[in-house]
MDAnalysis code that builds the backbone (N, CA, C; Angstrom):
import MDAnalysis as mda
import numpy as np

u = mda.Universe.empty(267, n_residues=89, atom_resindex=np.repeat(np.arange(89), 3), trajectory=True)
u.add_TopologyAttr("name", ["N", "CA", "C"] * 89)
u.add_TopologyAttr("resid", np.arange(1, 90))
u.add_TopologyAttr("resname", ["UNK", "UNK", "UNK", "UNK", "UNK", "UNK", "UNK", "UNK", "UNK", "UNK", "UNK", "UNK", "UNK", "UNK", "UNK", "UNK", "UNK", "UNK", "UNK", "UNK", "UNK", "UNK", "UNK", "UNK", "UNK", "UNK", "UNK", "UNK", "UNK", "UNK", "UNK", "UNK", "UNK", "UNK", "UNK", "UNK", "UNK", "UNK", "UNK", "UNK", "UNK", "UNK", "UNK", "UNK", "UNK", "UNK", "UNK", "UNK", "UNK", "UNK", "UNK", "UNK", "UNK", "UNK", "UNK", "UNK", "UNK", "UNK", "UNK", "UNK", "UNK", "UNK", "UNK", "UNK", "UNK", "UNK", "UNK", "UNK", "UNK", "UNK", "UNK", "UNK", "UNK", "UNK", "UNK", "UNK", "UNK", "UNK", "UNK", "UNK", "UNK", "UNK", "UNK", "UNK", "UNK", "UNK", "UNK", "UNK", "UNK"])
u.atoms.positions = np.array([
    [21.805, 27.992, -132.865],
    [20.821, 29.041, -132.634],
    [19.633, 28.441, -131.899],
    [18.807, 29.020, -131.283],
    [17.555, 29.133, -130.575],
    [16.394, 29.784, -131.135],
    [15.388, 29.465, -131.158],
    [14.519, 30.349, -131.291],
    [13.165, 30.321, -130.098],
    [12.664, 31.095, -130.191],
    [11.332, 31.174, -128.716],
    [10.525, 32.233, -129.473],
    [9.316, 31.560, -129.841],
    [7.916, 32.334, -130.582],
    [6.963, 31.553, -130.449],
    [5.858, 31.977, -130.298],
    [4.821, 31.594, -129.255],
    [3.244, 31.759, -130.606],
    [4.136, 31.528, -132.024],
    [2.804, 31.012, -133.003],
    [4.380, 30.724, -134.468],
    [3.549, 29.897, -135.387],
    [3.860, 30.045, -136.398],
    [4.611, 31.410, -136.993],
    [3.381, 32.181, -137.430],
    [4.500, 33.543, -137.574],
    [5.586, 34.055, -137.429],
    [5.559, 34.032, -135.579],
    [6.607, 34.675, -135.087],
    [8.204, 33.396, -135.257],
    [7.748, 32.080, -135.410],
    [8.900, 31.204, -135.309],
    [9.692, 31.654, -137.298],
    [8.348, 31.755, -138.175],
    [9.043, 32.195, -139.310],
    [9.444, 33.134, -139.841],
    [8.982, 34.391, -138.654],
    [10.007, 35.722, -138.908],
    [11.411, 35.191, -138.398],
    [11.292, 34.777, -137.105],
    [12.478, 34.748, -136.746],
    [13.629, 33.627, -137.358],
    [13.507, 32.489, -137.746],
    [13.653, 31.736, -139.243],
    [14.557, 32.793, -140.364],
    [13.743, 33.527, -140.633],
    [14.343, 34.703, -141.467],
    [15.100, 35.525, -141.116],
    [15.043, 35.757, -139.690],
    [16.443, 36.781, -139.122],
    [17.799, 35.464, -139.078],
    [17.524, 34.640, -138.911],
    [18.571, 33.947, -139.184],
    [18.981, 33.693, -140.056],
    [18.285, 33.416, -141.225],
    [18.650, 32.868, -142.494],
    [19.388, 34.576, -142.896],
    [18.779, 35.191, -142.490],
    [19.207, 36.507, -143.354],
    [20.748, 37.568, -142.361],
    [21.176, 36.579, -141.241],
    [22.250, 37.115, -140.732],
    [21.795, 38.332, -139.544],
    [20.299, 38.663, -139.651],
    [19.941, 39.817, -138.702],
    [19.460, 39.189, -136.588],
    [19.697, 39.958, -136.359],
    [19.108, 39.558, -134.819],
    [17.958, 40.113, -134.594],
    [17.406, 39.602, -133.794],
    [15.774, 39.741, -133.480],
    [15.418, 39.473, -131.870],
    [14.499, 39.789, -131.106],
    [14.184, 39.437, -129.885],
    [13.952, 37.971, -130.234],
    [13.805, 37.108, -129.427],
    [13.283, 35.640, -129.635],
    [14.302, 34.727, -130.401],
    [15.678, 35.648, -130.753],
    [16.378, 34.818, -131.413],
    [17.892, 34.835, -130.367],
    [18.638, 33.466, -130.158],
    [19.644, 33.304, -129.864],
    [20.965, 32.340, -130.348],
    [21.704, 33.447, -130.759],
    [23.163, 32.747, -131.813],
    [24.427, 32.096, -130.452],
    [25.328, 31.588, -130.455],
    [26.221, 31.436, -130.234],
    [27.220, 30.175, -130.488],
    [28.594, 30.306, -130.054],
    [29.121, 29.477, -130.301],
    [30.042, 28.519, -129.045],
    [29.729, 27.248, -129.010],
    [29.895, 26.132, -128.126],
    [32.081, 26.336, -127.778],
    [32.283, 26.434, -126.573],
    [33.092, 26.102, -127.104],
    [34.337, 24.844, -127.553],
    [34.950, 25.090, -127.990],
    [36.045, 23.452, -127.866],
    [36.436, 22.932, -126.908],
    [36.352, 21.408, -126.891],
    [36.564, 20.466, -126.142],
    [35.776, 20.176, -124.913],
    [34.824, 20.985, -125.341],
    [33.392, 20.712, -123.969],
    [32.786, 19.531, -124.033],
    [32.088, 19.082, -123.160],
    [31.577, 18.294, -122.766],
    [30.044, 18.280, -122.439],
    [29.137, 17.808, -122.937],
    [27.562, 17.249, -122.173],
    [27.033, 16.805, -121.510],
    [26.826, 16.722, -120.101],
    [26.123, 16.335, -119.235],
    [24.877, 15.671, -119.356],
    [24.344, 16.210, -119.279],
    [22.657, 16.119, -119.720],
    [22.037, 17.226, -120.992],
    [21.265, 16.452, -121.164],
    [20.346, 17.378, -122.968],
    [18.516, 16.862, -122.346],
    [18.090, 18.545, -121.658],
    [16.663, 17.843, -121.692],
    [15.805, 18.297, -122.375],
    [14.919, 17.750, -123.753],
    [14.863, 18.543, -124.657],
    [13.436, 18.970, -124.365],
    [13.058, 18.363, -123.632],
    [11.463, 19.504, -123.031],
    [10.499, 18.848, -123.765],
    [10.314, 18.180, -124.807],
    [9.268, 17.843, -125.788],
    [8.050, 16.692, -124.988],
    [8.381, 16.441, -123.644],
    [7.307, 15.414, -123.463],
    [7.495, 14.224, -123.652],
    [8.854, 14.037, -123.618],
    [9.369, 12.101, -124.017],
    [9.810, 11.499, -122.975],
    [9.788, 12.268, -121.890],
    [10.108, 11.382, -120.751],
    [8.653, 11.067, -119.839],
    [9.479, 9.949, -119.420],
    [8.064, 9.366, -118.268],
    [8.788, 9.044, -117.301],
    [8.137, 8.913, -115.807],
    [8.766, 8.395, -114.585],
    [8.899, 7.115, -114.606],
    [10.021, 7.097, -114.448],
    [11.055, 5.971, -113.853],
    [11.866, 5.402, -115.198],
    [11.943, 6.471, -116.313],
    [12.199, 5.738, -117.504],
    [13.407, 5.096, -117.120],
    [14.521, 5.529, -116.140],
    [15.962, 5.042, -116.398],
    [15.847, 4.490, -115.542],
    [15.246, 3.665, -114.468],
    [15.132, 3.146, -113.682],
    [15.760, 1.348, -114.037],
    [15.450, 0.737, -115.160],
    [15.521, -0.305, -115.302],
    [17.117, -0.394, -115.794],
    [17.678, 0.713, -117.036],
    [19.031, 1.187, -117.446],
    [19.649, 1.250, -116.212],
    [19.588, 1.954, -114.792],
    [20.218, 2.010, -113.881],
    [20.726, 0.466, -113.150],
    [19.621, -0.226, -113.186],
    [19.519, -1.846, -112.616],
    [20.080, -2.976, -113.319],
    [20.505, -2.169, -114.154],
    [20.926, -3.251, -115.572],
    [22.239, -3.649, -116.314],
    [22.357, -1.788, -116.010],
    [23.792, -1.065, -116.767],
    [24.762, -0.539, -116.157],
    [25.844, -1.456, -115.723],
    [26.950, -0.449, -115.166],
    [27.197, 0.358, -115.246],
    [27.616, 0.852, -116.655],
    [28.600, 1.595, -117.320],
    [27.363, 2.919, -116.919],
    [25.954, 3.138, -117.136],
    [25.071, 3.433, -117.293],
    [24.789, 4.181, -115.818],
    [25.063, 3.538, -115.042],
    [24.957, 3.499, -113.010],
    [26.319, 4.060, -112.779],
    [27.315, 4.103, -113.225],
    [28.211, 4.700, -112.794],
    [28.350, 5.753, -113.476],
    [27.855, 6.243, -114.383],
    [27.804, 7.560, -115.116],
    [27.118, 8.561, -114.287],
    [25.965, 7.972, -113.666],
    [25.116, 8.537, -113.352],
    [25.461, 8.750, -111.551],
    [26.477, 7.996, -110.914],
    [26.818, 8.469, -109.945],
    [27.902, 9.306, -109.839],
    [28.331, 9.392, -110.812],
    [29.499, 10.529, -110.829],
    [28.881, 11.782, -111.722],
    [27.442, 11.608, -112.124],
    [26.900, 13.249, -112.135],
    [26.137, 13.390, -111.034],
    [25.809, 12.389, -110.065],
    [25.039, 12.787, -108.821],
    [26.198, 13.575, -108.196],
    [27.249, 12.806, -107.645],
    [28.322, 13.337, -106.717],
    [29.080, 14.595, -107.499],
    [28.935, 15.168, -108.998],
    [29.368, 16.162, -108.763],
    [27.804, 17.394, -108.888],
    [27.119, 17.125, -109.114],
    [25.521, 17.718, -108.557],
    [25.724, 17.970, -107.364],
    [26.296, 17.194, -105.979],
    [26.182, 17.064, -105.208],
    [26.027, 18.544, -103.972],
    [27.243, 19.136, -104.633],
    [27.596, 20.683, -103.762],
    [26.443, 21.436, -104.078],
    [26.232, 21.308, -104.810],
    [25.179, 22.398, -105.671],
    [23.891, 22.221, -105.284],
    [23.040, 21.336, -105.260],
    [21.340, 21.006, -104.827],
    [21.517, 20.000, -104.008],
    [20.375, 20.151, -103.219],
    [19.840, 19.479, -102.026],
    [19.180, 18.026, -102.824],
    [19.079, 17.343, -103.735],
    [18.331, 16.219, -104.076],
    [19.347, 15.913, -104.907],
    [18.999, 14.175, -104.956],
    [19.479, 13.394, -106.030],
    [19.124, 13.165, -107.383],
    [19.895, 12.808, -108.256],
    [19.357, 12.227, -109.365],
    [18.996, 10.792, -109.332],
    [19.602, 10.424, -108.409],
    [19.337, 8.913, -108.684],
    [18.011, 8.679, -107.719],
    [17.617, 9.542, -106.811],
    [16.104, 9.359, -105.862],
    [15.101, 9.973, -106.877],
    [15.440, 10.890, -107.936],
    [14.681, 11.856, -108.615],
    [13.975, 10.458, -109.761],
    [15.084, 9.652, -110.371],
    [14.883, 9.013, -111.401],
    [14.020, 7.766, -111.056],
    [14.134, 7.529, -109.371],
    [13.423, 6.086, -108.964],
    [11.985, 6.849, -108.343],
    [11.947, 7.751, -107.951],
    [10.566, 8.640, -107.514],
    [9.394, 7.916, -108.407],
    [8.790, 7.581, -108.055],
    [7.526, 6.922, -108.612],
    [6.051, 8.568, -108.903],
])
């Protein structure tokens, strides 16, 4: 589930539509399905800084080649890299 409320209150009404099985605006249920896979998880909270993977990239194979085989399949889709995005100062 998800939730999106914009004070206390509204995050613990909606808290309660979940706990209590009901739906609500601001609330979102679903289910993942099997045998999927994760790409990336960006969790928004403010924990990243520039150039964090920069040194992991220089360091880590396994790490550098992960990351060029989500550039190249990114690739069709957007005009920029991940790997120019991650060294961008």
């Amino acid at each position: 589930a998800a939730l999106v409320a914009d004070g206390r209150d509204g995050f613990l009404r909606r808290l309660d539509a979940l706990a209590d099985g009901r739906s609500t605006p601001g609330l979102v249920e679903g289910a993942a399905r099997a045998g999927g896979r994760v790409a990336f998880v960006f969790p928004g909270q403010g924990a990243q800084w520039p150039r964090m993977a920069v040194d992991l990239l220089d360091t880590s194979t396994v790490f550098r080649d992960r990351m060029d085989a989500c550039a190249q399949a990114l690739e069709p889709f957007v005009d920029w890299s991940p790997l120019d995005v991650l060294r961008d100062p």
